[in-house]
N, C-alpha and C positions, 0 to 999 in steps of 0.2 A: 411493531418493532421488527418483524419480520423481515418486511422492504428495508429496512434501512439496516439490517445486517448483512442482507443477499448486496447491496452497494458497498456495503463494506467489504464484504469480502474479494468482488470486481476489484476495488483499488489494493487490498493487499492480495489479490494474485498478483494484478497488475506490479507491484513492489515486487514480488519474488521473484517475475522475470527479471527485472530491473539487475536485483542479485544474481540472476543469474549469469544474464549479460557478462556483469564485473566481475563474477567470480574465474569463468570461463576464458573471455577475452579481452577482462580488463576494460571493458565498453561500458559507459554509464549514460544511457540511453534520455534520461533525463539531464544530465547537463549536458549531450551534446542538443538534444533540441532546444534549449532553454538557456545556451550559455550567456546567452548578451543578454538574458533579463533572469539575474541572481534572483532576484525578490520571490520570481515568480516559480523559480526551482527548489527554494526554499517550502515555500507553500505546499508544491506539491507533496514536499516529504513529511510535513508535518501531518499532509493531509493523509497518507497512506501512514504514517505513525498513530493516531486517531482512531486508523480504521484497525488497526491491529489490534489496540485496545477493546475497539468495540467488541470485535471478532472474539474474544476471549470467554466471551458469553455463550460461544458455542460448545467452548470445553465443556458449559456445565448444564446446558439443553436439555441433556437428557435426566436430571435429578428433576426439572418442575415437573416434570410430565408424570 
């Protein structure tokens, strides 16, 4: 479970820059690379939505141990 939270967490950094981008300069770094294939801009978000969820498991890491 490990590997696949350390991947998680890669895609929700990768998201936060994302927000950062947009918060900053209004640049949304995933629709300008992905804008002629919606589908596939979509995915990624859901994908980094996903990984934020997983991520949440690390709030609480430290109670199994």
């Amino acid at each position: 479970m490990e590997t696949v939270q350390k991947i998680a967490l890669v895609f929700t950094i990768i998201g936060a820059i994302n927000w950062l981008l947009v918060g900053i300069f209004d640049f949304n770094l995933v629709d300008y690379l992905f804008s002629s294939m919606y589908i596939i801009a979509r995915i990624i978000y859901i994908i980094v939505g996903i990984c934020g969820l997983i991520n949440i498991g690390l709030l609480f890491n430290h109670i199994e141990k």
